[in-house]
C-alpha positions as CSV (number, residue, x, y, z in Angstrom):
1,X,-9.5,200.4,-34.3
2,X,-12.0,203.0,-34.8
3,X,-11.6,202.5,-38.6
4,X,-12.5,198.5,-38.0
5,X,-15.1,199.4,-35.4
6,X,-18.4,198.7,-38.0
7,X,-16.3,195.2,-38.6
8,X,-16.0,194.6,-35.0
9,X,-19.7,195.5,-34.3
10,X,-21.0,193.0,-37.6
11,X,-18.6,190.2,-36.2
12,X,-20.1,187.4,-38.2
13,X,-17.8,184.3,-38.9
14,X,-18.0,182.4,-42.3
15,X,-19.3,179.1,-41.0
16,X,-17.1,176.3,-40.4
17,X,-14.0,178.5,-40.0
18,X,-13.3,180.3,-37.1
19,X,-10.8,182.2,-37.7
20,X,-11.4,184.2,-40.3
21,X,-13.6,187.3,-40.1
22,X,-15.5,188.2,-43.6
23,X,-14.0,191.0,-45.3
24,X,-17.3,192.8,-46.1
25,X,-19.8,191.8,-43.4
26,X,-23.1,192.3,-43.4
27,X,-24.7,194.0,-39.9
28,X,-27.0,192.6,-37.6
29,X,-29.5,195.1,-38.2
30,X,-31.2,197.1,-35.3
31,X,-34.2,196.6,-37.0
32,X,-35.8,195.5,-40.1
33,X,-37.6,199.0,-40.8
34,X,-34.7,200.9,-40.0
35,X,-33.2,203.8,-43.4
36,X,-29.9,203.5,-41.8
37,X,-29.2,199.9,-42.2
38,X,-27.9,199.9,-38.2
39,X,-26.0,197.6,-35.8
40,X,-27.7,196.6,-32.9
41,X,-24.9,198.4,-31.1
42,X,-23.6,201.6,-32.3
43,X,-20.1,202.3,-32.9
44,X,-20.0,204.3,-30.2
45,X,-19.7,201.4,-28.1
46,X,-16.3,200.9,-29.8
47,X,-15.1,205.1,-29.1
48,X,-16.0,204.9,-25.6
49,X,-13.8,201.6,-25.8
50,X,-11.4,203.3,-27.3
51,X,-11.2,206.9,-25.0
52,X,-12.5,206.5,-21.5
53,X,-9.1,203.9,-20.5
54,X,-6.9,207.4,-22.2
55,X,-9.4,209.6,-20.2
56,X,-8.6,208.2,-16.7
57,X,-4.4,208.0,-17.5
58,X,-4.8,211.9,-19.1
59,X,-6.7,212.9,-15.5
60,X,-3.8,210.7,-13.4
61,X,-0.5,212.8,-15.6
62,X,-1.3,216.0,-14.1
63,X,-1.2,214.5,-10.4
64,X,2.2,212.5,-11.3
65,X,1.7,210.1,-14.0
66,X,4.0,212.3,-15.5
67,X,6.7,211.7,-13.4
68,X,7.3,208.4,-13.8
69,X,10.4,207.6,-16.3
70,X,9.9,207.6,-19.5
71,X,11.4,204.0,-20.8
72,X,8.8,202.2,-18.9
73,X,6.2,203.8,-20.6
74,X,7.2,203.3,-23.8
75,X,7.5,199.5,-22.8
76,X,4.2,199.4,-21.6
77,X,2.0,201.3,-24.5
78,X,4.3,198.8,-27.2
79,X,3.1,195.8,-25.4
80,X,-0.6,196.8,-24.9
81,X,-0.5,198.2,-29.0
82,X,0.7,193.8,-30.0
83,X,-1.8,193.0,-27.7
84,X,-4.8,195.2,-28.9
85,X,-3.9,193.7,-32.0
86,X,-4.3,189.6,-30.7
87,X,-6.7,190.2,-29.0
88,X,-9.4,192.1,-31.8
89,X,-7.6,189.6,-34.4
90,X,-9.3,186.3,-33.0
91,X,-11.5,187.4,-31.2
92,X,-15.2,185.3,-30.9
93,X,-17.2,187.7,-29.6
94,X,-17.8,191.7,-29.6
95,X,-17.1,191.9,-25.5
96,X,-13.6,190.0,-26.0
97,X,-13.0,192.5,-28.9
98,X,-13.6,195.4,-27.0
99,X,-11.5,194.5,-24.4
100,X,-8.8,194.2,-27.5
101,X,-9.8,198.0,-28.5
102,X,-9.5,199.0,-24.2
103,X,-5.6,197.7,-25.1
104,X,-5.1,200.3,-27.8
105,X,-6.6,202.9,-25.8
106,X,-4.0,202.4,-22.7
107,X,-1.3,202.4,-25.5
108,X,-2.5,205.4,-27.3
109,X,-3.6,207.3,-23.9
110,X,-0.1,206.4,-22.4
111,X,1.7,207.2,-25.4
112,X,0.5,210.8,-26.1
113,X,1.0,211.5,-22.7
114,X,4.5,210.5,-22.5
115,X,5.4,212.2,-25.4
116,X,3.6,215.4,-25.6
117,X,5.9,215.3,-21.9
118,X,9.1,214.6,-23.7
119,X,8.9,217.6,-26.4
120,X,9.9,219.7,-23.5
121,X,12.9,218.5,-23.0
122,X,13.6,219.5,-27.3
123,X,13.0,222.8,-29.2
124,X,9.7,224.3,-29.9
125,X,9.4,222.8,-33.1
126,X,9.3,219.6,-32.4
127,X,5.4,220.4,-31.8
128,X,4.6,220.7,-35.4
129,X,7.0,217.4,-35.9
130,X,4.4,215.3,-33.4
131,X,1.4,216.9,-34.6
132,X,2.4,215.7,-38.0
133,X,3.5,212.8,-36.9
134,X,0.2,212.0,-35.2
135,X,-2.1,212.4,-38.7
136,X,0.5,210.9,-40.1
137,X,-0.4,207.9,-37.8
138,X,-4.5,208.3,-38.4
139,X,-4.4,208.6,-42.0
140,X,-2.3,205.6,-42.6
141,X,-3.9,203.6,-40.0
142,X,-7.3,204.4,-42.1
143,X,-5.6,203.9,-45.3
144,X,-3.9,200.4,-44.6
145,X,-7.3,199.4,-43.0
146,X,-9.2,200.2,-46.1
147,X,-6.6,199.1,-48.5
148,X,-5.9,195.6,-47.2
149,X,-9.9,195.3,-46.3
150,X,-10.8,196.2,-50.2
151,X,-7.9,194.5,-51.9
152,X,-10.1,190.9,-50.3
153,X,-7.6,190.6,-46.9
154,X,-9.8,189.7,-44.0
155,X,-9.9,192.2,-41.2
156,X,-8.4,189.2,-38.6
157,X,-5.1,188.9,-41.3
158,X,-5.8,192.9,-41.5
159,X,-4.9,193.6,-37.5
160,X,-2.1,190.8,-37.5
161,X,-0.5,192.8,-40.4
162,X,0.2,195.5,-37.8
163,X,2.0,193.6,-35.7
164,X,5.2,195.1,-36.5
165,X,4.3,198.9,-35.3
166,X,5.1,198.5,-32.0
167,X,8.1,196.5,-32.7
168,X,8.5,200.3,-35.0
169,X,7.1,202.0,-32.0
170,X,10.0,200.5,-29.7
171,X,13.1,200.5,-31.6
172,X,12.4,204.2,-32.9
173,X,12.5,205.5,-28.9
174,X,15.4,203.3,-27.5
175,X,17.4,203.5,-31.2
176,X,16.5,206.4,-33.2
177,X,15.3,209.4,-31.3
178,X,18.1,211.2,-29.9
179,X,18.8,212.4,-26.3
180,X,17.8,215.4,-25.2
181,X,20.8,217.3,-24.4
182,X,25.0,216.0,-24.7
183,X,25.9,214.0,-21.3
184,X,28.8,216.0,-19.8
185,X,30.2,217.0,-23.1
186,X,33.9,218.2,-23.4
187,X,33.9,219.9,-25.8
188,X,32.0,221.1,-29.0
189,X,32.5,217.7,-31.0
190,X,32.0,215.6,-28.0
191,X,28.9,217.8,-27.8
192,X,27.7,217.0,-31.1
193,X,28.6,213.3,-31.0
194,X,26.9,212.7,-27.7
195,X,23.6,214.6,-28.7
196,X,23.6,212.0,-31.7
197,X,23.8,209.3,-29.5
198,X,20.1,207.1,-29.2
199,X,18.3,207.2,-25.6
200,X,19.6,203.0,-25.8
201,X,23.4,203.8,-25.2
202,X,22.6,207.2,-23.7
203,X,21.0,208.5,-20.3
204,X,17.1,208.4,-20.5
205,X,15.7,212.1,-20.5
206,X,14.3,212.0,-16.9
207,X,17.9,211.3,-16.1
208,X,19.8,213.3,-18.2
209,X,17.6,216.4,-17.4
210,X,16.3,217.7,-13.6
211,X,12.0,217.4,-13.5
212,X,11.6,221.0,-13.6
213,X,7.5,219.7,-12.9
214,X,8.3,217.3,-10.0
215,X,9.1,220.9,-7.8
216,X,5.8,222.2,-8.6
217,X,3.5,222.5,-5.6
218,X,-0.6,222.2,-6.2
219,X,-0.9,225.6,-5.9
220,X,1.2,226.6,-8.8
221,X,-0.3,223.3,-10.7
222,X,-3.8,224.5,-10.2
223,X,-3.1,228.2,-11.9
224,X,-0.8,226.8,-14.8
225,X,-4.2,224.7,-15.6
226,X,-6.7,227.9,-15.1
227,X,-4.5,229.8,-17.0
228,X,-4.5,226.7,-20.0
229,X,-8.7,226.5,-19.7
230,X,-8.5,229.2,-23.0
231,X,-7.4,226.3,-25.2
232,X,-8.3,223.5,-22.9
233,X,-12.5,224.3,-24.2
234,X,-12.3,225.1,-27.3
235,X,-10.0,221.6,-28.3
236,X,-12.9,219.8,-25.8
237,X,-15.3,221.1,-28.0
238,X,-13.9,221.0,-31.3
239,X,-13.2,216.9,-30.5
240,X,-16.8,216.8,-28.6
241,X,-18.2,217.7,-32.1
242,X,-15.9,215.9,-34.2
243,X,-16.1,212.4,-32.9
244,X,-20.3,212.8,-33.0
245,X,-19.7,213.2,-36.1
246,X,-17.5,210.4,-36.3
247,X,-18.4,207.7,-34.4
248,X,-22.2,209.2,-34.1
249,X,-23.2,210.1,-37.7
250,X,-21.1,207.8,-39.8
251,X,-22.9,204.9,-40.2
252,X,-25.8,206.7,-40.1
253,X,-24.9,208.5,-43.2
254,X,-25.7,205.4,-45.9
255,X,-26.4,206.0,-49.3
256,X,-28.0,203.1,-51.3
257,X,-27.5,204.7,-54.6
258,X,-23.8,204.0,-54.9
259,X,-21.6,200.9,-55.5
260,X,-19.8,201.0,-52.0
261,X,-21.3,198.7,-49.0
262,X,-21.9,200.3,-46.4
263,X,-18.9,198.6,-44.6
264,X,-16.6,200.2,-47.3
265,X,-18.4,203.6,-46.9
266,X,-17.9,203.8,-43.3
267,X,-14.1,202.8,-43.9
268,X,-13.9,205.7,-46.8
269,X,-15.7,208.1,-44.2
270,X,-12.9,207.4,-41.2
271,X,-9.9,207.7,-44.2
272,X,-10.9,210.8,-45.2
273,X,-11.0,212.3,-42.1
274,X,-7.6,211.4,-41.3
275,X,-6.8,212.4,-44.6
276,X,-7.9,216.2,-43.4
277,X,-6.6,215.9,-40.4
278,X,-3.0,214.7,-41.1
279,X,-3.1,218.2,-43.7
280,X,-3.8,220.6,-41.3
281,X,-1.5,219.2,-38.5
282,X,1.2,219.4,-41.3
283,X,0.3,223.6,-41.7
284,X,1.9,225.0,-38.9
285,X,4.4,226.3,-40.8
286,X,2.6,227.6,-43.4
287,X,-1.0,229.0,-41.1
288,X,-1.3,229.7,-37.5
289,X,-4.0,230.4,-35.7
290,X,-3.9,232.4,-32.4
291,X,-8.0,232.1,-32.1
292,X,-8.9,228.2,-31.7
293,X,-12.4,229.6,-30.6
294,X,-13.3,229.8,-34.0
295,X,-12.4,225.9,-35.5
296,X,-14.5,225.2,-32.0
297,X,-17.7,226.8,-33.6
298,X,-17.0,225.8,-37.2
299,X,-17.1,222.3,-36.0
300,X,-19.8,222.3,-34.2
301,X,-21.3,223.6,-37.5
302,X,-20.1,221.1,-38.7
303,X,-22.5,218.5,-37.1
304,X,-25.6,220.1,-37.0
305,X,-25.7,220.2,-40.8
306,X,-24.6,216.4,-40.8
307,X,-27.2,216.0,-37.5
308,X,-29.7,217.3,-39.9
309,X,-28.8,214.9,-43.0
310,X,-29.0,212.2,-41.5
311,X,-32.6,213.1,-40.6
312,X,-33.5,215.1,-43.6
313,X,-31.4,213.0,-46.0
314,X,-30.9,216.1,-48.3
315,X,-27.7,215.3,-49.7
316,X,-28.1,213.8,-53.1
317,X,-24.9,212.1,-53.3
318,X,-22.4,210.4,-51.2
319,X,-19.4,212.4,-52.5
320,X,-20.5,215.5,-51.0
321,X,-20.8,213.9,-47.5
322,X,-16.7,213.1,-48.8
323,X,-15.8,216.7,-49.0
324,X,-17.9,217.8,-45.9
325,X,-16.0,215.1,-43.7
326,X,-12.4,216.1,-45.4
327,X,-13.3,219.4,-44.0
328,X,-14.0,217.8,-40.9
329,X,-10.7,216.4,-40.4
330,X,-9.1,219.6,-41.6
331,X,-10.8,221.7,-38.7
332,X,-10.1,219.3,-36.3
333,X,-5.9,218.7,-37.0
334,X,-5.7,222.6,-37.2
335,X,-7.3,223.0,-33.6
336,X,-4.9,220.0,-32.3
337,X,-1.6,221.0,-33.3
338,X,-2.5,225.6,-32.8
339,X,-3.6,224.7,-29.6
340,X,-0.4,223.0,-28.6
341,X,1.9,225.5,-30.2
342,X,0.2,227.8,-28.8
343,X,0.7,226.3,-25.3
344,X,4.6,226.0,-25.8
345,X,4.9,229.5,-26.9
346,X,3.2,230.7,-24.0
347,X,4.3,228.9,-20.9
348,X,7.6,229.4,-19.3
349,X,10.5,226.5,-19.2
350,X,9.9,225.1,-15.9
351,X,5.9,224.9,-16.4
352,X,5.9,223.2,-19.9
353,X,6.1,219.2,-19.5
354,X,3.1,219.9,-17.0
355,X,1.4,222.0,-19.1
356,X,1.6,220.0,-22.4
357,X,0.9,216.9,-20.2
358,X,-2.0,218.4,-18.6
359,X,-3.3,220.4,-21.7
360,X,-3.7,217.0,-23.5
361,X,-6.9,216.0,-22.1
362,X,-8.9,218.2,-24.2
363,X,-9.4,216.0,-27.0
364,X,-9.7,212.5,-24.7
365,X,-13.0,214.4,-22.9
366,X,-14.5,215.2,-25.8
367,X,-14.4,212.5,-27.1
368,X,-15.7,210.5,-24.7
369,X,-18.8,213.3,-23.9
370,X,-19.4,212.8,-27.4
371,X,-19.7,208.4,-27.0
372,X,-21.6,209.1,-24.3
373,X,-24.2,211.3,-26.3
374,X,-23.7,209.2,-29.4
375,X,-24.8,205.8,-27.5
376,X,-28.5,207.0,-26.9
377,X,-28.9,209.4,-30.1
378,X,-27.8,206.0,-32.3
379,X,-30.9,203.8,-30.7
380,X,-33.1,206.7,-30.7
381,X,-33.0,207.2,-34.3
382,X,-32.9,203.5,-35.4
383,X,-36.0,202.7,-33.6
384,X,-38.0,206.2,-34.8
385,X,-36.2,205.5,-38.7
């Protein structure tokens, strides 16, 4: 979604067919004068879209969202995923299409909360497996966007391509991930044979497993979270600078002096930063870093040098802004999955769903502080440009 979100704010129609979107389409400028070539709406519009529905289910999970079962969940974010999908495919209008991108958000919000839940219930290293997993997810999401987009599919046939990830989505929980732990095993082959079992013929992990977080009182709630604030800030501000960047500075950052549209730039600028970011969430076993403090102010680095480009315009050519944004994403997947690890080596058993669940609104509020500031900077510097 965020990857289609120039599309979905330049939603013009080819005449006399409504149903197809045009592969490259041309913005509906802020102004005539304007260097950056802008949208009348920035794609921030589409981020806050796309986070502040995951921001308000990541602030319910530490107050029981959490302990409802897991199955229904799953159900739920697969359904809203097909229908994010719909909905943005034939869409008429920008409103109808953001209420398309508010679907993915519920799905993305409830599905990282159910999950980051559900690796404590498996071995510590399944942490690096979902952190992978997840910039697995954004680079190909980019990737597939930007393929299908430049090899002349429209962005409507685009979406309704996807159609079968949450059909992926679904049958990978209820047929291919495994239980948690053998149910009532006999012995050590019965053991073995039941552990391979999928959660579909097997006990769901709320059942199969007491809710070592459902006995916590506020109190003890309260100090697990003070005691996760260390990496809770630095993620918030590592995502707060990142998705400025992102959804802030991207279209801003147009260069007329190379072959790409600036539809096609944008897309390269999101793939790339998945491209970074799936890397360094695949490093854990090869780099880890105690001191997230440091990717926080890196970051943030990070954007004033691209906050000052896009003023200044000092960079000569469009493939540096490529390297700078790789970088980008690199910082910001390190920060993700060492700040996770880091919170599963360093909270006891009985504290860890709540902590991973709780611990997992970093990224969601900054990224929606950094819409919020995005929104105003964007119309400020399309009406000075």
């Amino acid at each position: 979604m965020l990857s289609a979100a120039h599309d979905i704010l330049s939603h013009q129609r080819v005449p006399g067919n409504k149903s197809h979107v045009d592969p490259d389409p041309v913005p509906t400028p802020y102004s005539n004068s304007s260097r950056f070539d802008c949208n009348s709406v920035s794609t921030a519009a589409v981020l806050l879209a796309d986070i502040l529905p995951t921001l308000v289910i990541k602030l319910l999970a530490p107050l029981g969202l959490h302990l409802l079962p897991y199955s229904p969940r799953v159900l739920v974010s697969g359904a809203c995923a097909a229908g994010s999908f719909i909905l943005v495919a034939f869409s008429q209008s920008v409103g109808t299409s953001l209420c398309g991108v508010v679907l993915a958000s519920i799905s993305s919000g409830l599905g990282e909360v159910t999950f980051l839940s559900l690796t404590a219930f498996y071995p510590r290293a399944v942490i690096s497996w979902w952190s992978s997993g997840t910039g697995g997810a954004g680079l190909l999401g980019a990737l597939s966007y930007l393929g299908l987009t430049q090899a002349g599919l429209s962005p409507q046939h685009t979406l309704l391509s996807m159609l079968g990830i949450p059909a992926l989505l679904l049958c990978s929980y209820f047929f291919l991930l495994t239980s948690s732990e053998p149910q009532d095993p006999g012995g050590e082959e019965e053991a073995e044979r039941a552990a391979r079992q999928p959660l579909m013929s097997n006990e769901a992990p709320e059942e199969s497993k007491p809710d070592a977080s459902s006995s916590l009182s506020f109190q003890e709630r309260w100090t697990v979270f003070k005691g996760l604030l260390w990496y809770i800030i630095p993620l918030v501000l590592v995502y707060f600078a990142e998705y400025f960047i992102n959804q802030g500075l991207f279209e801003l950052l147009f260069f007329r002096n190379t072959s790409l549209s600036h539809a096609q730039q944008y897309r390269w600028y999101q793939m790339l930063y998945q491209a970074g970011v799936f890397v360094s969430r695949s490093s854990l076993r090869c780099c880890r870093i105690r001191f997230t403090w440091a990717l926080a102010l890196l970051q943030c680095l990070n954007l004033a040098f691209l906050l000052a480009d896009v003023w200044l315009s000092f960079l000569p050519s469009i493939y540096l802004v490529f390297l700078i944004i790789l970088y980008e994403g690199l910082l910001g997947g390190a920060a993700y999955v060492n700040t996770f690890h880091n919170i599963a080596l360093e909270t006891s058993d009985e504290h860890r769903e709540f902590a991973m669940a709780a611990a997992c609104i970093s990224d969601t509020l900054g990224i929606s502080l950094s819409g919020l500031v995005a929104l105003p900077l964007h119309n400020l510097l399309c009406n000075l440009s």
